[in-house]
N, C-alpha and C positions, 0 to 999 in steps of 0.2 A: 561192236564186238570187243571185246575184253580178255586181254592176255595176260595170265600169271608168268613174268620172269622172276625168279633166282639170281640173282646177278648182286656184284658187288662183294664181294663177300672181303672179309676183314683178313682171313687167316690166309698166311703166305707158309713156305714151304718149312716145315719144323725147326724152327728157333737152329740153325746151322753156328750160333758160336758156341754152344752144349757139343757138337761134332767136333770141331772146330780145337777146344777145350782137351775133349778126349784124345784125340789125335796126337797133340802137343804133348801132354801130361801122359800118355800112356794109359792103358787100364786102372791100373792100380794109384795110381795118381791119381788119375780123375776121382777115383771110388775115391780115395780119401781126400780132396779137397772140397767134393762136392758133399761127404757126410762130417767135413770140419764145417761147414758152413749154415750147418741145418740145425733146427731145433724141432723136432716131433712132439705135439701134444698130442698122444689120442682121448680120442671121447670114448663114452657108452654106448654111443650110437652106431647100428649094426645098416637101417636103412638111407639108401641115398637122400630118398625124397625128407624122414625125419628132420636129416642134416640140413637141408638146404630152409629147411620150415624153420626151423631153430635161427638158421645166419640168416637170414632173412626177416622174420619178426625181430630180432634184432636192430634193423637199420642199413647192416650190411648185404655185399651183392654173392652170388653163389653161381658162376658162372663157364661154361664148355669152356676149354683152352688147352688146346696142343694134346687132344687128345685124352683129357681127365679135366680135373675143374679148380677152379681160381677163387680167391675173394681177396677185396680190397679193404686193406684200412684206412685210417683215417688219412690225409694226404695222398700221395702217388703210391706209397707201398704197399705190397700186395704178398701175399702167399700162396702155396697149391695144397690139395687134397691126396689122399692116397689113401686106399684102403686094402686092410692086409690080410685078408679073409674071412676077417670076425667084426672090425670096428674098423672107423674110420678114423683119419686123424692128418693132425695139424701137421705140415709141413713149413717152416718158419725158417726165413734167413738169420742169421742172427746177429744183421746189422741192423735189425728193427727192434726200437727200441722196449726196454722192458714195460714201459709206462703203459705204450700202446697197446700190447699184447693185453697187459691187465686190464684194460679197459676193456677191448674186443671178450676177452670171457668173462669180465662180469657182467658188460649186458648182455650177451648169450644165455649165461644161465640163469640171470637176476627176469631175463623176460621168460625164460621156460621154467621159472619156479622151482629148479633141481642143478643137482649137481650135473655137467656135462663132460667136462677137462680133467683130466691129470696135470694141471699146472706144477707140479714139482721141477722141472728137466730147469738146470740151471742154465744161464746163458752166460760163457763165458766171454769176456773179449782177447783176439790175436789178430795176427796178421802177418803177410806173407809177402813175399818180393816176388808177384805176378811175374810170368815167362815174358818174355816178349817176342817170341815166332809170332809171326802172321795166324790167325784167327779169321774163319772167312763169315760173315756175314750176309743178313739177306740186303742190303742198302745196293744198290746199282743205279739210283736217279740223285745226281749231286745237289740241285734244288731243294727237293724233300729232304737228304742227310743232314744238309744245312739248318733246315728249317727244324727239324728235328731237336739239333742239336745246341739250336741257340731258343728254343723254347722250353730244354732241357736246364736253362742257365749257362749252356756252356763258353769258355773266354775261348775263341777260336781264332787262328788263321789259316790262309792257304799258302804253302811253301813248296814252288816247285810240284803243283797239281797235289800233293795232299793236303790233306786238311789236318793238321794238330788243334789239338784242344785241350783245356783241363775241365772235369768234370768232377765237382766235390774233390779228393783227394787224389782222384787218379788222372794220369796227361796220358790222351790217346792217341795215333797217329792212322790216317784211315787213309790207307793206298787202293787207286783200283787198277788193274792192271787189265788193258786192254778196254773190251765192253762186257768183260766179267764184272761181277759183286764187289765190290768194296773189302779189302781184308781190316782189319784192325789187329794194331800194337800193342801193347801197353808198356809205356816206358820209364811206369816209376814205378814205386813201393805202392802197394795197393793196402787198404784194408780189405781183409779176406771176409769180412762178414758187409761188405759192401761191393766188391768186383763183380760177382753174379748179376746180383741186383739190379746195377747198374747197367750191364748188356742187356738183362733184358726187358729193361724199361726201356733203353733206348731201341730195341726190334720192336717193343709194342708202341711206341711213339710214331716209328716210322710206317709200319701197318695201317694206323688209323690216316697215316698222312697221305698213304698211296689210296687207299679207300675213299678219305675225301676226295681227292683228286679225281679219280674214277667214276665216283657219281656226279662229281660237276660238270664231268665231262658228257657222260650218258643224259644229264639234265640237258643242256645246254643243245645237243644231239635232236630230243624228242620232237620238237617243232620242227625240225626240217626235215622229219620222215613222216609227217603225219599223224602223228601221238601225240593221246595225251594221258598225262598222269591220273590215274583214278585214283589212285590209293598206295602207300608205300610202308613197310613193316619191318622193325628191325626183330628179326632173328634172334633165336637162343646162343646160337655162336657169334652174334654182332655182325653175321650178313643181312642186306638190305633186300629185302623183297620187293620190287617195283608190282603194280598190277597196272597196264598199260592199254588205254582205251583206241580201237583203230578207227579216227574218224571217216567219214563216208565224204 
């Protein structure tokens, strides 16, 4: 007999240093550090599915994430979607560089044969002298943080149970207090079109790390309860579907 689980699934509890952020920076702070930090391309494009046919026959991925949807460019950098009643459109850090961007909309629209972008929106560079309150994070397994963070590239040590690190241009300092989450510092001058970015490549670093962990665990598991693996599926949201056979 053959069981469909759900299980594994990739997404942990809403991206907490966006909270985290707000909380620190107040309202109105947040609102403008996080729209000093964005560049909006919209499109012409009114349907989801269009959109995703478009970034897609392109090369690129068009993918669920924290509730609306994601695509990657070319290396680790990524962007979100937002659509604002009529059209959809590009949500862009705007630590990523110009080159890329033009690249990502010309073969978008050089493969749909038409115009798609509003590429006008200039991208300025600034930068800001990041807070440094505590920022709490999803990271609670020091192993994974670690691992995390030096496959991030990052120069790290442990000082007295935290962890400091420099990561690209900014030095973080990641406290956990007690068997809570992990908070994070930030204790120097940040580029502001790279701080965002930066958390939250390292929350979706650490995601996929607890994920793997997870299903090696649940692998490693099925033999000693009398299963076996028939078939396994990754998910639109990047959770893993097991279908699990009950031997007799």
């Amino acid at each position: 007999m053959s069981i469909a689980l759900a299980l594994i699934p990739l997404a942990l509890p809403a991206i907490p240093v966006l909270v985290g952020l707000r909380l620190v920076l107040g309202k109105e702070g947040f609102d403008r550090l996080i729209s000093s930090m964005q560049v909006k391309i919209p499109t012409v494009l009114k349907g989801k599915e269009e959109l995703a046919s478009a970034v897609i026959a392109a090369g690129y991925d068009f993918k669920h994430w924290a509730g609306g949807f994601k695509t990657h460019l070319r290396g680790s950098s990524f962007f979100t979607w937002e659509f604002d009643g009529k059209r959809w459109i590009a949500v862009l850090p705007k630590g990523i560089a110009q080159g890329v961007i033009a690249e990502f909309v010309r073969s978008v629209e050089t493969k749909a044969g038409r115009p798609i972008f509003d590429s006008s929106a200039d991208i300025p560079e600034d930068s800001i002298v990041a807070r440094s309150e505590p920022i709490p994070t999803n990271f609670r397994d020091k192993t994974l943080l670690v691992k995390t963070l030096n496959d991030a590239g990052a120069n790290l040590r442990t000082v007295n149970g935290e962890i400091i690190c420099e990561v690209g241009n900014s030095k973080l300092k990641f406290v956990q207090i007690g068997d809570g989450p992990y908070q994070v510092e930030i204790d120097s001058a940040a580029n502001r079109q790279q701080l965002l970015q930066l958390l939250m490549m390292l929350d979706e670093d650490y995601r996929r790390c607890v994920q793997a962990e997870t299903y090696q665990r649940v692998i490693d598991t099925v033999a000693d309860r009398n299963l076996a693996i028939e078939s396994e599926e990754v998910l639109e949201d990047n959770s893993i579907l097991l279908t699990l056979t009950i031997q007799e």
